[in-house]
N, C-alpha and C positions, 0 to 999 in steps of 0.2 A: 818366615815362609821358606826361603834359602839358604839353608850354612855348608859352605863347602870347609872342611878343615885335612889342610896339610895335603891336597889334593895334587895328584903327578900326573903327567900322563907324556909316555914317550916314543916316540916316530923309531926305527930305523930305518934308513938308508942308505943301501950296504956295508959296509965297514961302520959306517959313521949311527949314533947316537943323538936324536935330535931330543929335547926334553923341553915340549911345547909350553907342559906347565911345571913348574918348578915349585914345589909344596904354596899353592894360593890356598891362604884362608879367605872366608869371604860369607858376612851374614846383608841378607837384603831380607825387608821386613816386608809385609803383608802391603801393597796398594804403594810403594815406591816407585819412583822415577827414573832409571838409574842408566847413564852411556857408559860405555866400555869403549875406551881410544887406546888407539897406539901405533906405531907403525906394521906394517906389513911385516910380518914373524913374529908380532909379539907375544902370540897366543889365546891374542883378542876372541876369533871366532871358534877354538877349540875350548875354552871358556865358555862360551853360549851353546857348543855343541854337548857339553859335559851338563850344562847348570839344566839342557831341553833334553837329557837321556836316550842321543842322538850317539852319543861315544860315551864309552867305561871308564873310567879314572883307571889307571893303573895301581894306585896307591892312592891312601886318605881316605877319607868318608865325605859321604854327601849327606843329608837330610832335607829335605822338600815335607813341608808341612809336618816337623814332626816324626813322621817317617825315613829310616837309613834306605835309602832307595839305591845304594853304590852294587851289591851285587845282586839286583831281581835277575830273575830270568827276564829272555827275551821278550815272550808272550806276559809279563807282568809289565816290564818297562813302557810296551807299545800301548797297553792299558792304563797306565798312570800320564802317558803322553797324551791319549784322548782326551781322559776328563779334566785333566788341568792345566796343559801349555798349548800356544795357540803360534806357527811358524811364518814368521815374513821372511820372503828372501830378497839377493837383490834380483835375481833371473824369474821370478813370481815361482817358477815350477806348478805350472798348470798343465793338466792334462789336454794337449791338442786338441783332441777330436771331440770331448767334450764342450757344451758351449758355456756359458757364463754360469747360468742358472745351473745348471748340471754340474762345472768346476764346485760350483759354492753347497750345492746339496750332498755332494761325493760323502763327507765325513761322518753326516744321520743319515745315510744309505750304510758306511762301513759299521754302525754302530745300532743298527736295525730300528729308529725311529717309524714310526708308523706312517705312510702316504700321506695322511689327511696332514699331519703336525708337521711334516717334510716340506710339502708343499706351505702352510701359514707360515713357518721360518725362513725359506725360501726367498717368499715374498715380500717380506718382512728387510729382507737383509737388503732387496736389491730396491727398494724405496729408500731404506737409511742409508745406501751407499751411493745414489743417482744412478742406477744403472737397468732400472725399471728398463727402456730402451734398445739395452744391449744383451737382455736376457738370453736371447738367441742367437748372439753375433755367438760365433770361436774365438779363444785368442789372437790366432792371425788377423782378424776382421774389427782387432780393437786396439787404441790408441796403448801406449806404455802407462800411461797414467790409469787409464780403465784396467787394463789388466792388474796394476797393483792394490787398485780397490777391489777387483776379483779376490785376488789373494786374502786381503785383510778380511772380507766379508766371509771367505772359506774359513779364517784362522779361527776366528770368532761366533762359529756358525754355532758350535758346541759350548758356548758360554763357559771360555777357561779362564782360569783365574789371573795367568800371567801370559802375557805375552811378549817374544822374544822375535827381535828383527835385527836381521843380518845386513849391515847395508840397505837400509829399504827405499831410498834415494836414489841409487848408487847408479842405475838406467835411465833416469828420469833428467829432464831439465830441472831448473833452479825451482821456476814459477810453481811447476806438478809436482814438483819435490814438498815445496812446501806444503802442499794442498794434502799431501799423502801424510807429511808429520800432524797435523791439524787432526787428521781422522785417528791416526793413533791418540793424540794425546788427548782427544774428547774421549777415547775407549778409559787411558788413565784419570778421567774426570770423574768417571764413572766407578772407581775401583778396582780397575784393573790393576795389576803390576806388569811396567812396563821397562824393558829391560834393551837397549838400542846398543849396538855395537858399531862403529864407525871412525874414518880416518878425517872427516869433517870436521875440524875446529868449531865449525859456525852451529853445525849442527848439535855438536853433545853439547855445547853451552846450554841447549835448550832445557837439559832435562835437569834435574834439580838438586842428581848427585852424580859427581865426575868420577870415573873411575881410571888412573891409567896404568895401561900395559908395557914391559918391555923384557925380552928377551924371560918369556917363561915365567913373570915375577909380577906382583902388584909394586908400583913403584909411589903411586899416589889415588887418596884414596879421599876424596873432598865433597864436603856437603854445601 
């Protein structure tokens, strides 16, 4: 599904040369499990932002499904990002002023799904996610735990094929932490590809292949 080969991608600031990714190869196959650890600089999340067509490689290629996706246009990338990756963050990035049900409907509104199937998906998501209840709270009016199942329920609203989480823990206690990895990895039960980036020891043990990062480079890469 994923093969990034010989992939760069490099920062300046000012004088200085930062080279986040330093040529990662890297194949993740259809319906995989996969954490991405390392310490802070490693390049962990500029990784997950290159693998979700969020940032450009500098150099290398990339391929998603098949397809060299490394130079679309803009308006091609934001289109390849709809139908097939789906974004956890740790800060959720929900829309304020929108309420729960409205956060989760935003993407078959940006994708012109018709009212009637809008609303039965809707529906649909905030029964699978417990949040029947909070359909009209806003964010401010919901716990950090509800808001991440907001999040999850938006990511997945457009049934994509992989989904990639930034920290998705990372605001939450231990207990709602784990209740939130539960909800991803029932989505990976289901055939999702599930792709988790984290400084969490405890937590990328979970997933079923380790990946780690350090300075720019894949250092270890275990199944």
């Amino acid at each position: 599904m994923i093969r990034l080969a010989s992939v760069t991608r490099v920062f300046r600031m000012g004088d200085q040369e930062v080279r986040a990714l330093n040529g990662v190869s890297l194949d993740i196959a259809s319906g995989e499990y996969v954490s991405i650890m390392g310490p802070s600089g490693s390049g962990k999340s500029t990784l997950l932002n290159v693998i979700g067509l969020l940032d450009r490689p500098d150099g290398g290629r990339y391929e998603l499904d098949g397809r060299d996706v490394t130079d679309l246009s803009e308006t091609e990338r934001a289109r390849v990002r709809r139908e097939k990756i789906g974004f956890v963050f740790q800060s959720f990035h929900l829309v304020p002023r929108l309420t729960a049900a409205e956060n989760i409907e935003l993407p078959l509104m940006l994708e012109g799904i018709a009212p009637a199937e809008r609303k039965a998906r809707v529906d649909a998501a905030l029964a699978a996610f417990d949040l029947e209840d909070r359909a009209r709270h806003r964010p401010a009016e919901l716990s950090g735990g509800q808001r991440q199942r907001v999040a999850i329920a938006r990511a997945t609203i457009l049934r994509p094929t992989a989904i990639l989480a930034d920290e998705p823990t990372g605001n939450l206690d231990h207990r709602i932490g784990a209740e939130v990895m539960e909800l991803l990895e029932n989505l990976h039960h289901a055939g999702t590809t599930l792709i988790v980036v984290t400084h969490d020891r405890e937590l990328g043990a979970r997933a079923h292949r380790h990946i780690a990062m350090r300075d720019g480079e894949i250092v270890a890469d275990a199944r």
